[in-house]
N, C-alpha and C positions, 0 to 999 in steps of 0.2 A: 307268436313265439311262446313256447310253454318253459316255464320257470321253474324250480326246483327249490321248494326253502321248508325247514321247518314248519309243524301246523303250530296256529295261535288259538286264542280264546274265539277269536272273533272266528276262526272257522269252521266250528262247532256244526252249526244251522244246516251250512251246505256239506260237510261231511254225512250227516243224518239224515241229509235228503239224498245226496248219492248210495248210499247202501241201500237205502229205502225201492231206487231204482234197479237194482242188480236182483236180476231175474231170479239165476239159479240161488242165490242163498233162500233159505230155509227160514220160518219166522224166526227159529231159534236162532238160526246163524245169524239173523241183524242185529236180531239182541243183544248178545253177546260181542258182537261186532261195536253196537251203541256203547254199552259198557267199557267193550277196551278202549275206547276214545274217551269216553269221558275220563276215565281214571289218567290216562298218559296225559289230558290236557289237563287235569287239575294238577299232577306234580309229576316231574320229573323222575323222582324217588319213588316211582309205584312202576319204573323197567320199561315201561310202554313207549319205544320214539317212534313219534309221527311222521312222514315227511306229505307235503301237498304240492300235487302239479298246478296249476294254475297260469293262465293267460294272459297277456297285457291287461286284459278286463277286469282282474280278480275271478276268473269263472272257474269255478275247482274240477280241473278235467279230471282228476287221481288221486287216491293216496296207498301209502304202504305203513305198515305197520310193524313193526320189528323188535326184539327183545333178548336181552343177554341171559341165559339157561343160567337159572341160580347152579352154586356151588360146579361152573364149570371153567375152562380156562378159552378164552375166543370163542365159544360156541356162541352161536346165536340160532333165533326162533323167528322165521316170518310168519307171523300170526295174519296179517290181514294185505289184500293189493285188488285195489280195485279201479276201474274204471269207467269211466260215465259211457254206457252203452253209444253215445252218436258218437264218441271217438273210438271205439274198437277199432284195433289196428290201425291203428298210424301212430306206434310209435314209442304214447305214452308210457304205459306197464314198463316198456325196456327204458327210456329214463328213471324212472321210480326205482327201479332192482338197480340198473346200473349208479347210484347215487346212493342207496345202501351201502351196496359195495364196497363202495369206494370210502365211505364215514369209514365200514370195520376193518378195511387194513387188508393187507397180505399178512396170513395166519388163521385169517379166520376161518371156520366153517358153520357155514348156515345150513340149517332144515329148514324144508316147508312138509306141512303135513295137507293131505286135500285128498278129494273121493275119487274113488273109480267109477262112480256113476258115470255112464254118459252126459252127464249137465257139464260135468268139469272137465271134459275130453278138452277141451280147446283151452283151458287153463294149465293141464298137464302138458300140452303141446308145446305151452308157450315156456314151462320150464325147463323141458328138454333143446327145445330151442339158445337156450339161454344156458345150458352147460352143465344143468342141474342131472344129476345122475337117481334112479330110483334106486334108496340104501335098502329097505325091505318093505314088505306088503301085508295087511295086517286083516287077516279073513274077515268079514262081516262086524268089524269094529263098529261103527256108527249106529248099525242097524243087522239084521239079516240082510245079505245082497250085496252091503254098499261097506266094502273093504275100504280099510284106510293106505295111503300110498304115502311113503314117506321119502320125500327128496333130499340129495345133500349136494354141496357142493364145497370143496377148496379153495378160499383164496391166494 
Protein backbone atom coordinates (compact mmCIF):
# COMPACT_ATOMS: atom_id res chain seq x y z
CA UNK A 1 0.00 0.00 0.00
CA UNK A 2 1.64 3.21 -1.05
CA UNK A 3 1.25 6.29 1.39
CA UNK A 4 1.26 9.80 0.78
CA UNK A 5 2.94 12.25 3.47
CA UNK A 6 5.11 14.93 3.45
CA UNK A 7 9.15 14.47 2.85
CA UNK A 8 11.41 14.57 6.03
CA UNK A 9 15.20 15.00 6.75
CA UNK A 10 15.60 11.50 6.85
CA UNK A 11 14.48 11.12 3.02
CA UNK A 12 16.95 12.97 1.70
CA UNK A 13 19.43 9.74 0.67
CA UNK A 14 16.59 7.85 -1.20
CA UNK A 15 15.20 10.93 -2.87
CA UNK A 16 18.88 11.61 -4.44
CA UNK A 17 19.09 8.09 -5.28
CA UNK A 18 15.66 8.12 -7.06
CA UNK A 19 16.50 11.10 -9.42
CA UNK A 20 19.89 9.60 -9.85
CA UNK A 21 17.70 6.63 -11.46
CA UNK A 22 15.47 8.63 -13.92
CA UNK A 23 16.71 8.10 -17.20
CA UNK A 24 15.49 10.79 -19.15
CA UNK A 25 16.61 13.74 -16.82
CA UNK A 26 19.68 15.52 -17.91
CA UNK A 27 23.02 15.82 -15.60
CA UNK A 28 21.69 19.28 -15.33
CA UNK A 29 18.16 18.32 -14.54
CA UNK A 30 19.37 16.03 -11.41
CA UNK A 31 21.13 18.78 -10.28
CA UNK A 32 18.97 21.21 -10.02
CA UNK A 33 16.42 18.59 -9.09
CA UNK A 34 19.22 17.67 -5.92
CA UNK A 35 19.14 21.38 -5.24
CA UNK A 36 15.42 21.78 -5.09
CA UNK A 37 15.22 19.11 -2.55
CA UNK A 38 17.70 20.12 -0.54
CA UNK A 39 16.63 23.70 -0.15
CA UNK A 40 12.51 22.62 0.54
CA UNK A 41 14.09 20.08 3.20
CA UNK A 42 16.18 22.50 4.94
CA UNK A 43 13.12 25.08 5.29
CA UNK A 44 9.87 25.52 4.69
CA UNK A 45 10.28 29.30 3.89
CA UNK A 46 12.63 28.66 0.71
CA UNK A 47 8.56 27.73 -1.33
CA UNK A 48 9.74 24.28 -2.15
CA UNK A 49 6.78 21.47 -0.75
CA UNK A 50 7.89 17.99 -1.01
CA UNK A 51 5.39 15.32 -0.94
CA UNK A 52 6.95 11.22 -0.75
CA UNK A 53 5.11 7.98 -1.98
CA UNK A 54 6.45 5.40 0.08
CA UNK A 55 5.48 1.75 0.98
CA UNK A 56 4.63 -0.12 4.19
CA UNK A 57 8.54 -0.57 3.92
CA UNK A 58 9.56 2.99 3.95
CA UNK A 59 10.67 2.38 0.08
CA UNK A 60 10.26 5.81 -1.59
CA UNK A 61 8.28 4.72 -4.74
CA UNK A 62 7.79 8.95 -5.71
CA UNK A 63 7.99 12.18 -5.11
CA UNK A 64 6.47 15.69 -6.31
CA UNK A 65 7.61 18.86 -5.93
CA UNK A 66 5.64 21.92 -5.92
CA UNK A 67 5.67 25.72 -5.32
CA UNK A 68 3.56 28.87 -5.07
CA UNK A 69 4.62 31.63 -8.02
CA UNK A 70 5.93 34.55 -6.03
CA UNK A 71 3.75 37.81 -6.28
CA UNK A 72 0.80 35.61 -7.59
CA UNK A 73 -2.60 34.82 -6.21
CA UNK A 74 -3.32 30.52 -6.23
CA UNK A 75 -1.02 29.96 -8.94
CA UNK A 76 1.19 27.28 -8.45
CA UNK A 77 4.58 25.70 -10.10
CA UNK A 78 5.15 21.83 -10.25
CA UNK A 79 8.76 21.86 -10.62
CA UNK A 80 9.63 18.21 -10.05
CA UNK A 81 7.26 14.32 -10.17
CA UNK A 82 9.10 11.42 -10.33
CA UNK A 83 8.95 7.94 -10.17
CA UNK A 84 11.09 5.04 -9.39
CA UNK A 85 11.36 3.41 -12.83
CA UNK A 86 10.10 -0.62 -11.58
CA UNK A 87 6.80 1.24 -10.54
CA UNK A 88 5.99 3.09 -13.91
CA UNK A 89 2.62 2.84 -14.25
CA UNK A 90 0.86 1.55 -11.57
CA UNK A 91 -0.47 4.19 -10.37
CA UNK A 92 1.91 6.30 -8.27
CA UNK A 93 2.59 9.81 -10.23
CA UNK A 94 -1.56 9.93 -10.26
CA UNK A 95 -1.39 9.72 -6.32
CA UNK A 96 1.43 12.25 -6.02
CA UNK A 97 -0.51 15.00 -8.59
CA UNK A 98 -3.77 13.84 -7.18
CA UNK A 99 -2.62 14.74 -3.33
CA UNK A 100 -1.14 18.10 -4.56
CA UNK A 101 -4.32 18.80 -5.67
CA UNK A 102 -6.12 18.33 -3.21
CA UNK A 103 -3.34 20.50 -0.41
CA UNK A 104 -4.13 23.58 -3.08
CA UNK A 105 -7.79 23.80 -3.11
CA UNK A 106 -10.27 24.55 -5.54
CA UNK A 107 -9.08 27.92 -7.07
CA UNK A 108 -6.01 26.95 -7.76
CA UNK A 109 -4.08 26.70 -10.93
CA UNK A 110 -1.01 24.83 -11.50
CA UNK A 111 1.62 24.80 -14.45
CA UNK A 112 3.99 22.25 -15.22
CA UNK A 113 6.65 23.13 -17.58
CA UNK A 114 8.59 19.91 -19.50
CA UNK A 115 10.24 19.13 -23.10
CA UNK A 116 8.93 18.23 -26.35
CA UNK A 117 11.70 15.96 -26.70
CA UNK A 118 10.73 12.56 -27.27
CA UNK A 119 12.27 11.41 -23.59
CA UNK A 120 9.14 13.26 -22.05
CA UNK A 121 6.42 12.08 -24.65
CA UNK A 122 5.10 9.71 -21.82
CA UNK A 123 5.46 12.38 -19.17
CA UNK A 124 3.29 14.88 -21.38
CA UNK A 125 0.96 11.89 -21.89
CA UNK A 126 0.55 11.47 -18.45
CA UNK A 127 -0.50 15.15 -17.91
CA UNK A 128 -2.90 15.23 -20.53
CA UNK A 129 -4.06 12.23 -19.02
CA UNK A 130 -4.65 13.89 -15.82
CA UNK A 131 -6.52 17.12 -17.32
CA UNK A 132 -3.71 19.30 -17.70
CA UNK A 133 -4.31 21.25 -20.96
CA UNK A 134 -1.04 22.62 -23.06
CA UNK A 135 -1.31 26.74 -22.22
CA UNK A 136 1.45 27.53 -24.96
CA UNK A 137 4.70 26.26 -26.52
CA UNK A 138 7.89 27.82 -26.46
CA UNK A 139 10.24 27.14 -29.72
CA UNK A 140 13.76 25.72 -28.91
CA UNK A 141 13.62 27.18 -25.30
CA UNK A 142 16.07 24.66 -23.63
CA UNK A 143 18.23 24.10 -26.55
CA UNK A 144 17.80 24.24 -30.39
CA UNK A 145 15.21 21.39 -31.14
CA UNK A 146 13.75 20.77 -27.63
CA UNK A 147 10.74 23.46 -27.23
CA UNK A 148 9.43 24.13 -23.96
CA UNK A 149 5.75 22.93 -23.31
CA UNK A 150 3.88 24.55 -20.70
CA UNK A 151 0.72 22.85 -19.06
CA UNK A 152 -1.99 24.23 -16.93
CA UNK A 153 -4.72 23.22 -15.28
CA UNK A 154 -7.86 24.63 -12.93
CA UNK A 155 -8.92 23.47 -9.80
Amino acid sequence: MIAIRPAGGDDRHQLFTLIATIDVFTHEEKELARKVIHDGLASAENGYHILVADDSENYLAGFICYGSIPITVKRWDLYWIAVAPELSRQGVGTLLLQAMEERLGKGARIYIDTSATSGYAKARSFYERQGYKVACILPDFYRAGDDKVVYCKDL
